[in-house]
N, C-alpha and C positions, 0 to 999 in steps of 0.2 A: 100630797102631804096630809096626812090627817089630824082632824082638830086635837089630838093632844101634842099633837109635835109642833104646832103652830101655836101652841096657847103659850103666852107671853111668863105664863109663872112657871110653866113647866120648864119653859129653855132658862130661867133665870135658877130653877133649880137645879137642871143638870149639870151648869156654868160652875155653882157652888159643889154638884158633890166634885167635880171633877177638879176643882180647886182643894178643896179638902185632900185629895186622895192624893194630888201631884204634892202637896205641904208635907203630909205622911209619908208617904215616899222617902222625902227630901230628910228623915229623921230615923231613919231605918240605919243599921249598921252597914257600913258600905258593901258589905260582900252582899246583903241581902239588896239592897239597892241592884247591882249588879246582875245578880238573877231576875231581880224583877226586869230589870230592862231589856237583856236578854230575849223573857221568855214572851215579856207584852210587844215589845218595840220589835225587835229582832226576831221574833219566831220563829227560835231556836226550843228543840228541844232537846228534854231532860238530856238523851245520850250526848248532844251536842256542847249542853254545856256545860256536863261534868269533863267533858274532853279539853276543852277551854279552862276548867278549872283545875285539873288535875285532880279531881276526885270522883268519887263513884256515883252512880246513876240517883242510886238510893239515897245518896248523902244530900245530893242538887235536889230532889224530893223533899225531904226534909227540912231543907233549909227556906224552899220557896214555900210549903207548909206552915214555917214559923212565920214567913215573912206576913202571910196572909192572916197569922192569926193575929200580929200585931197590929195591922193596917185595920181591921172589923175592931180592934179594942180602940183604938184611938178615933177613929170614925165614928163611932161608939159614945165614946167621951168628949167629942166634939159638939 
């Protein structure tokens, strides 16, 4: 393990973004939730979960694009 992975502010800051980010998550419109979990938890991709969603590769794109841009605004504003 190396001394930044071991230093006590760093782990206490990753604890925080990763709380941050699961908060944001939890605030996202569910469909987008959805994709996120999908494609983070499930690594599922794009083809797989427009298959799952009934829509197209492009649109699952898109939608996990917005989701991303909302989560960096609020992250952001956090």
């Amino acid at each position: 393990v190396g001394d930044e992975e071991a230093n006590p502010l760093n782990i206490l800051q990753n604890r925080k973004m990763r709380e941050a980010l699961v908060a944001a998550i939890k605030v996202l419109p569910e469909r987008e939730q959805f994709i996120m979990s999908m494609y983070y938890e499930q690594e599922m991709n794009l083809k797989e979960m427009a298959e799952v969603l009934g829509i197209t590769d492009s649109r699952v794109s898109q939608l996990h694009s917005q989701a991303i841009a909302r989560l960096r605004l609020k992250l952001k504003n956090s």
